[in-house]
C-alpha positions as CSV (number, residue, x, y, z in Angstrom):
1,X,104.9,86.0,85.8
2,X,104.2,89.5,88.0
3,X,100.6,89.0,87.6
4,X,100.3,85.7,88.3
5,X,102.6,86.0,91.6
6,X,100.5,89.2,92.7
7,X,97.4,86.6,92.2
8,X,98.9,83.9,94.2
9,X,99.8,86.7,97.3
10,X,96.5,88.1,97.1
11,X,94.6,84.9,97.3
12,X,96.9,83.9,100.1
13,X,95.7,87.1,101.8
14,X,92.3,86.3,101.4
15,X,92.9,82.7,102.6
16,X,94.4,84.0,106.3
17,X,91.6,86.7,106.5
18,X,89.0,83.9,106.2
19,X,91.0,81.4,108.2
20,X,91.1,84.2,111.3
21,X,87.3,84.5,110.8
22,X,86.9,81.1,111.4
23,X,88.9,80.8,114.3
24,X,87.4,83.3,115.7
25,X,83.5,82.8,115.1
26,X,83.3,79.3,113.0
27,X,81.5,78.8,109.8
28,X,79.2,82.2,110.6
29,X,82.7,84.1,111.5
30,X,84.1,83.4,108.3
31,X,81.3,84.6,106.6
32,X,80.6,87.8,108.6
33,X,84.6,88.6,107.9
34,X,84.2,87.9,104.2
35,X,81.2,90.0,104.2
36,X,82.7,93.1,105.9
37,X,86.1,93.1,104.0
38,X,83.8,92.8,100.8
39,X,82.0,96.3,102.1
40,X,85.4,97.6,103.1
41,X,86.5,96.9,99.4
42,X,83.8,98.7,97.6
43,X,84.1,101.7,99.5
44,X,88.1,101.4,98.6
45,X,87.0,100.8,95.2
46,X,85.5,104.0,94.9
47,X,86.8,106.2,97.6
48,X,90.4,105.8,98.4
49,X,91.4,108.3,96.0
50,X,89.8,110.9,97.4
51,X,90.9,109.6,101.0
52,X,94.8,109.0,100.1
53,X,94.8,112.8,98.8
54,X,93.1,114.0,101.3
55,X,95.1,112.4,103.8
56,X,98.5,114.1,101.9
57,X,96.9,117.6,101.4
58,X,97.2,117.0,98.0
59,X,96.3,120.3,95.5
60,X,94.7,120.0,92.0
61,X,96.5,122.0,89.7
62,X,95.8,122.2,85.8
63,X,97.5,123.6,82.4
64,X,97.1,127.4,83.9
65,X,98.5,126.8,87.6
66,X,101.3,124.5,86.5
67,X,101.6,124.9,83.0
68,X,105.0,123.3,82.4
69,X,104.4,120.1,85.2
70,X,100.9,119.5,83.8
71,X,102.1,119.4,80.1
72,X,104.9,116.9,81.1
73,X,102.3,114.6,82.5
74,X,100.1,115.4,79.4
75,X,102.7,113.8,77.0
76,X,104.1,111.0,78.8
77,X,100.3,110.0,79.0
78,X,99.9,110.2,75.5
79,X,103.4,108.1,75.2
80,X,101.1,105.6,77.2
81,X,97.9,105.9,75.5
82,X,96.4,106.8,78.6
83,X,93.6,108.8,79.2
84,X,94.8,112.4,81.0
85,X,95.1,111.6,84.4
86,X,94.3,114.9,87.3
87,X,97.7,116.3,88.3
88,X,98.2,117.2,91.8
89,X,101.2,118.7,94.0
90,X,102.1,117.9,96.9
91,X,103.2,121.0,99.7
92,X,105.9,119.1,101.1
93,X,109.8,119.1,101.1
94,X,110.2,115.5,100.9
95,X,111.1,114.4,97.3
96,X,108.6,112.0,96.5
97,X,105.3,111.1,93.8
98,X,102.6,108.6,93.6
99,X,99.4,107.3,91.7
100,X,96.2,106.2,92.9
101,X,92.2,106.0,91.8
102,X,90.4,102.6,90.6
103,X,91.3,102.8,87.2
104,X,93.1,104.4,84.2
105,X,89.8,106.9,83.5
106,X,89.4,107.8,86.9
107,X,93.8,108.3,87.9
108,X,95.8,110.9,89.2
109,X,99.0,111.3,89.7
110,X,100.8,113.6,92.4
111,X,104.3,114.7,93.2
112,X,105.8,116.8,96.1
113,X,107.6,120.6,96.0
114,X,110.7,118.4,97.3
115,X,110.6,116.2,94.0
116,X,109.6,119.3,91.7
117,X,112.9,121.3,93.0
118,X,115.1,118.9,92.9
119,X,114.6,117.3,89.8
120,X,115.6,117.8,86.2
121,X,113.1,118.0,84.1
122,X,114.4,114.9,82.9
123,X,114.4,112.9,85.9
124,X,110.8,114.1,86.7
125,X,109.3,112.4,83.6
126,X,111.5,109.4,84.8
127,X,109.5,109.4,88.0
128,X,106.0,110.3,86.5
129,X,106.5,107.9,83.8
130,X,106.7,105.4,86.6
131,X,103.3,106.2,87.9
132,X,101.5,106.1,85.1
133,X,103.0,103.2,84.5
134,X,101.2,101.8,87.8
135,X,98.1,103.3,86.5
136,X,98.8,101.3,83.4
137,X,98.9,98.1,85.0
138,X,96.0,99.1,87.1
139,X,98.6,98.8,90.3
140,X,97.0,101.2,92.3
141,X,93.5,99.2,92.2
142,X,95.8,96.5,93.4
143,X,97.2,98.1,96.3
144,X,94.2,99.7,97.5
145,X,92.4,95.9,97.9
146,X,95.7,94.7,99.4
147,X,95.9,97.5,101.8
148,X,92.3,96.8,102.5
149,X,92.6,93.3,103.5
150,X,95.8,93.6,105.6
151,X,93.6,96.4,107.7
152,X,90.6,94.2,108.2
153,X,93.6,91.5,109.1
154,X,94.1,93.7,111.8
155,X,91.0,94.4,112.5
156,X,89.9,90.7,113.3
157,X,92.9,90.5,115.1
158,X,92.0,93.3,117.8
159,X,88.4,91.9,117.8
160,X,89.8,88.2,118.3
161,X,91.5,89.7,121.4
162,X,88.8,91.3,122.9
163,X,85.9,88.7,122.2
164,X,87.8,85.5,122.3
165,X,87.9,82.8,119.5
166,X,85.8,79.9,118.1
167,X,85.0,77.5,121.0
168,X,85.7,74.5,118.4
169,X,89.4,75.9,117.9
170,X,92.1,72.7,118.7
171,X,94.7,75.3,119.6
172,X,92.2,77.6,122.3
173,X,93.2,80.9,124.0
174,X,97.2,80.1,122.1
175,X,96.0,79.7,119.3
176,X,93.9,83.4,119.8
177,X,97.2,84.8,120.6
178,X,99.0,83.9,118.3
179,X,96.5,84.6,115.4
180,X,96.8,88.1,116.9
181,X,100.8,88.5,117.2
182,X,101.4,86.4,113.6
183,X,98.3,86.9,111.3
184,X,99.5,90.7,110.9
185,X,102.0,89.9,110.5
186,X,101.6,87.7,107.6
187,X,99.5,90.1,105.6
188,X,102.1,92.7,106.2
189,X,104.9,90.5,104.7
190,X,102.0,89.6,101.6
191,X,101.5,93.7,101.1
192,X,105.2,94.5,100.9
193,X,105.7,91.2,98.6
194,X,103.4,92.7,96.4
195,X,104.3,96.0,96.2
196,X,107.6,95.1,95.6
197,X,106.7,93.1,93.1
198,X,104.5,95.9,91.1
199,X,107.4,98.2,91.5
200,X,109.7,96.7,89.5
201,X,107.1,96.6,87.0
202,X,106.9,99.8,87.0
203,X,110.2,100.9,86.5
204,X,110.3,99.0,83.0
205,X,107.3,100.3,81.8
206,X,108.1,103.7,83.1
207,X,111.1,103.7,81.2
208,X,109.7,102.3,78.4
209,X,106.9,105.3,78.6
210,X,109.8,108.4,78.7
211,X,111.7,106.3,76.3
212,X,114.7,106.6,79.3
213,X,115.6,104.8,81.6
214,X,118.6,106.5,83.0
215,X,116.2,109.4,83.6
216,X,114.5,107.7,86.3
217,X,118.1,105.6,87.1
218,X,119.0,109.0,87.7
219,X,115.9,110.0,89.9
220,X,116.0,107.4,92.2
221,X,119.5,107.9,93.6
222,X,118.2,111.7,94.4
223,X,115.1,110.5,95.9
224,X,116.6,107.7,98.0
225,X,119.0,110.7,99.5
226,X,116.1,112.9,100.2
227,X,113.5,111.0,102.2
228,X,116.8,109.5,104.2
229,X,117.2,113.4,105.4
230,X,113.6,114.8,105.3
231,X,110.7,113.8,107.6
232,X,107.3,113.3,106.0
233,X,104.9,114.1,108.9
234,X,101.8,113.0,106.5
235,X,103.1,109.6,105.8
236,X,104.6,108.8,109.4
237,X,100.7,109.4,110.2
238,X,99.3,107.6,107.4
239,X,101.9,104.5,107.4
240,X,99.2,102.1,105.2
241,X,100.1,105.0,102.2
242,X,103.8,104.0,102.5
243,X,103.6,101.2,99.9
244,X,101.9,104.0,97.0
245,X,104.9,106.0,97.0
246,X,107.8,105.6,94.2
247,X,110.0,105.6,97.5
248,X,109.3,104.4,101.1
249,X,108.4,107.6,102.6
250,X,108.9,106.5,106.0
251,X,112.4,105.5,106.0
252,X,115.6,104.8,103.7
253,X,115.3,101.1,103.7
254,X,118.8,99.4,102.8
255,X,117.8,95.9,102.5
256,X,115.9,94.4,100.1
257,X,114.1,92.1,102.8
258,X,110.9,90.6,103.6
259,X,109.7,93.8,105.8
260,X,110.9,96.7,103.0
261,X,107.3,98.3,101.8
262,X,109.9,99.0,98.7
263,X,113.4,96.8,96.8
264,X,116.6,97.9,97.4
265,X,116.9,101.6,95.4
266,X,120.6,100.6,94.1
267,X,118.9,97.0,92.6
268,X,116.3,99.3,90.7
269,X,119.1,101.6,89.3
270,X,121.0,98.2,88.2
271,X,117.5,97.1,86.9
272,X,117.5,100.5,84.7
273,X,120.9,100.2,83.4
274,X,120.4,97.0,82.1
275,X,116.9,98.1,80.3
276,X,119.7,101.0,78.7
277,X,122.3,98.8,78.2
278,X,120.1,97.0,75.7
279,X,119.3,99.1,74.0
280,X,116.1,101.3,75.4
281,X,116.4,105.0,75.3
282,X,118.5,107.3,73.3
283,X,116.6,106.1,70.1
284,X,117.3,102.5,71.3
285,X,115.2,99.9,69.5
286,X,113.0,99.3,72.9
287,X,111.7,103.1,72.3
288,X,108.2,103.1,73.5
289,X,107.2,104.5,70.3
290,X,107.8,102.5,67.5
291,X,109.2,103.9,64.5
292,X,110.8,106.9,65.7
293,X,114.8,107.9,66.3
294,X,113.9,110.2,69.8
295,X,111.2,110.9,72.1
296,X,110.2,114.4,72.6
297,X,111.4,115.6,76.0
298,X,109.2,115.9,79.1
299,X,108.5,119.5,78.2
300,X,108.2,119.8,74.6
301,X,111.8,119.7,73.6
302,X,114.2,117.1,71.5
303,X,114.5,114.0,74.0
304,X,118.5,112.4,75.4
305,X,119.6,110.8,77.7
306,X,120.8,112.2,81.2
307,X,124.6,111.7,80.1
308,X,124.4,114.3,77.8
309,X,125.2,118.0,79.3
310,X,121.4,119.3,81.5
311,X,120.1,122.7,81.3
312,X,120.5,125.0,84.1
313,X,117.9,123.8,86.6
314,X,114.4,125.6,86.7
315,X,113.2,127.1,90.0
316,X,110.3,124.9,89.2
317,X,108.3,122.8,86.8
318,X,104.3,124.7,87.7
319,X,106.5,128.0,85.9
């Protein structure tokens, strides 16, 4: 049913991008604006990546620079059956991770010094379950052609102010405006919709992946604390990244509403306690890995769940 909703948003996306080209140019203007969000996606298709990490000052690290973080990440994506995916950190205090790249052999995943510090180890493979678990369902190919659209959305709207619209539009110079003042609009409400959409996803496969849910339960109230408190000066500048993140990065956003890039934290955590409730984690019978009483825990250790008494907290997960 997630698919087939994220289908149904994303070909209503496409429908208003074409619809503005046609207002603004005709027949010809709708093709030109197919044409140019077509470019815009192949060079997302192959480059965002690079550009999201870029545009966070993401670091590469491997086994050697972040021996115990990288081997987390290494286990959970065997939990997966994924292929490894390149590890990055983040130099910022904000507690916070995400996934991106166009598919499952070409991911990576990243997390921030704030969500490395103030983690368990526990809750950390919570949250990097989570994003392999968009890499998984190939959510971050998703996003990136979502994110796409809504800018050339945007795009056609500031051109559509500048150059006027079709001559044959019924609705003439108001019917310019308002393409401008509501078609953004529109794809911004489509581009949360579906990212809200692939985040719950996420959480049950992530959980399903650690073999925990509590652990990212857990996680997620921290997290929700921290980006309330901590400015992100990356992703205030970058606010189309907003939506990869495992939590708004912008904001704390209390209502599950049309305009939150993210749902309501506390609706996750109930989400998660269900998942445990019946029975996943702790050896449940929903372990990700059939046949066996525990997972191994995120750093090589005998798995449990986050009621159980935690370890004094390392300074950090890289050693």
């Amino acid at each position: 049913m997630n698919y087939i909703r994220t289908a149904m948003l994303l070909a209503a996306m496409t429908a208003l991008f074409m619809g503005i080209g046609f207002m603004i140019g005709g027949q010809a203007g709708m093709m030109i604006a197919l044409a140019i969000a077509a470019a815009m996606n192949v060079f997302s298709y192959w480059n965002a990546d690079k550009m999201v990490l870029r545009m966070h000052h993401a670091q590469q690290v491997d086994e050697r620079s972040a021996p115990k973080y990288y081997r987390m990440v290494q286990r959970l994506a065997q939990n997966a059956d994924l292929p490894m995916p390149k590890v990055y950190i983040i130099n910022n205090p904000q507690p916070n991770a995400f996934a991106t790249g166009r598919n499952p052999q070409n991911a990576a995943v990243a997390a921030t010094t704030g969500l490395l510090n103030m983690l368990t180890p526990e809750e950390l493979a919570g949250v990097m379950a989570h994003e392999l678990a968009h890499v998984k369902n190939h959510d971050t190919l998703i996003m990136t052609i979502t994110a796409t659209i809504a800018g050339a959305i945007s795009m056609l709207a500031n051109f559509a102010f500048f150059f006027g619209g079709n001559r044959n539009n019924p609705l003439g110079i108001v019917g310019v405006l308002l393409m401008m003042i509501v078609a953004p609009m529109a794809a911004m409400v489509v581009q949360m919709a579906i990212s809200r959409t692939r985040e719950y996803a996420a959480d049950r496969m992530g959980a399903q992946i650690c073999g925990e849910p509590m652990w990212l339960a857990s996680a997620l109230g921290k997290i929700a604390g921290g980006v309330e408190r901590i400015h992100n000066p990356d992703a205030e500048a970058n606010p189309a990244t907003a939506h990869m993140f495992i939590m708004n990065p912008l904001s704390g956003e209390r209502m599950d509403n049309l305009f939150s890039t993210h749902p309501n934290t506390q609706n996750r955590i109930d989400e998660l306690r269900k998942l445990s409730d019946a029975g996943l984690g702790t050896g449940g019978h929903g372990s990700f890995r059939q046949g066996t009483a525990q997972q191994s825990g995120p750093w090589g250790g005998a798995g449990g769940s986050t009621r159980t008494t935690q370890p004094s907290r390392p300074k950090g997960p890289w050693g």
